[in-house]
C-alpha positions, 0 to 999 in steps of 0.5 A: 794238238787241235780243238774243235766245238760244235753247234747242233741246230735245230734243222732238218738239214744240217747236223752240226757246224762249227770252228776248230783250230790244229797246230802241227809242229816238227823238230829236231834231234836237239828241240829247236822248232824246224815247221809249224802249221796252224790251221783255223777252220770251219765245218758245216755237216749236213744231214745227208753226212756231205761236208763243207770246210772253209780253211785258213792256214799259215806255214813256216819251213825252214829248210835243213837242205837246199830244196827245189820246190818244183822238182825241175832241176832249177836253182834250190833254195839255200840250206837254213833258210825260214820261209813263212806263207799264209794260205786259204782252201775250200772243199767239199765232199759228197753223200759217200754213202751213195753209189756215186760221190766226190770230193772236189778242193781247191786253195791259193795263197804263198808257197816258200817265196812265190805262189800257189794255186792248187785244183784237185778232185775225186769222183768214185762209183761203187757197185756192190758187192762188185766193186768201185771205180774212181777217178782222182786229179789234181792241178798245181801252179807253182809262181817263184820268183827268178832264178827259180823255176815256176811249173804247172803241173798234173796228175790224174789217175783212174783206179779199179777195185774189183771183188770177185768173191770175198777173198778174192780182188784185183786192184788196178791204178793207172796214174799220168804225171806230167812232171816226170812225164810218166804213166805208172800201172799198178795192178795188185791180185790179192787172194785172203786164203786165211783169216788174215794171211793174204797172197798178193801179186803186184806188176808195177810198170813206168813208160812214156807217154808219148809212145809208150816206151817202158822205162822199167817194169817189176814183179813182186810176190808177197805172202802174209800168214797169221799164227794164232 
């Protein structure tokens, strides 16, 4: 569930502004709570559609399984444990009806029983009806208490979407993962032949960074027909 109200001012700037609050909740088979995430935030929108929201944010987990949270073969956190944090987070997004927008965030605050502080953003530049190019990072510092493993870790990703004609594109992602110290290529042709019926060719490939070795490659050829 969530609720949300809105102030309209009387201003050439700014469109609207207000609180909201969301409440996620997972459980399971026999309707014993597992997680909850309340959220209390504020939004501002302007005019010109750009967004600010400032956010504070309170999380319980437990856990069903041990789970290492940094993912680096250290000590897991015990099975049947509850963990609780509490977080806050700021972000802001640009005019996207522009050629060239972004997306910048960040937040700090617990993580299980240490710390994070995460650092991401997105810049995107379309040129239409060509097509858009993006780039998408991310940064997290991950602090856990010893015996567990804390870790920093990072993700960046140019992406290329080019339209040759309006059935005819080609997508390609190219993303760098420090944390399993990988680069993953992703190139996709898809070709619409029929409304709603597409040919797709995927070539997926995972190397080194350091000098390129491919750990593995794939091929993958995918055919969708509408039957109307």
């Amino acid at each position: 569930p969530g609720l949300q109200y809105k102030f309209f001012p009387s201003s050439s700037r700014i469109a609207n502004h207000g609180p909201a609050i969301k409440l996620d909740m997972l459980y399971d088979p026999s309707m014993n709570l597992t997680d909850r995430e309340t959220q209390l935030l504020y939004q501002i929108e302007w005019m010109n559609k750009s967004i600010l929201v400032v956010d504070t944010k309170e999380t319980t987990i437990k856990l069903l399984d041990p789970f290492d949270p940094t993912h680096t073969g250290g000590v897991p956190l015990p099975a049947n444990e509850k963990f609780n944090w509490k977080e806050i987070g700021i972000s802001f997004t640009s005019d996207i009806r522009k050629p060239f927008n972004w997306l910048i965030s960040s937040r700090y605050g617990g993580y299980f029983d240490g710390t994070r502080t995460t650092v991401s953003g997105e810049l995107y530049y379309r040129v239409q009806p060509y097509g858009s190019l993006a780039i998408v990072s991310s940064y997290n510092n991950i602090s856990l208490p010893s015996p567990y493993k804390s870790a920093k870790f990072f993700l960046i990703g140019p992406r290329l979407d080019f339209t040759f004609t309006d059935k005819i594109f080609l997508t390609s992602f190219v993303q760098y993962n420090n944390q399993i110290d990988n680069i993953n290529l992703n190139l996709r042709f898809q070709w619409r032949f029929a409304p709603v019926s597409d040919l797709f060719i995927v070539y997926t490939e995972n190397s080194f960074p350091g000098d390129s070795r491919i750990k593995n490659r794939g091929l993958v050829l995918k055919l969708s027909y509408w039957f109307n």
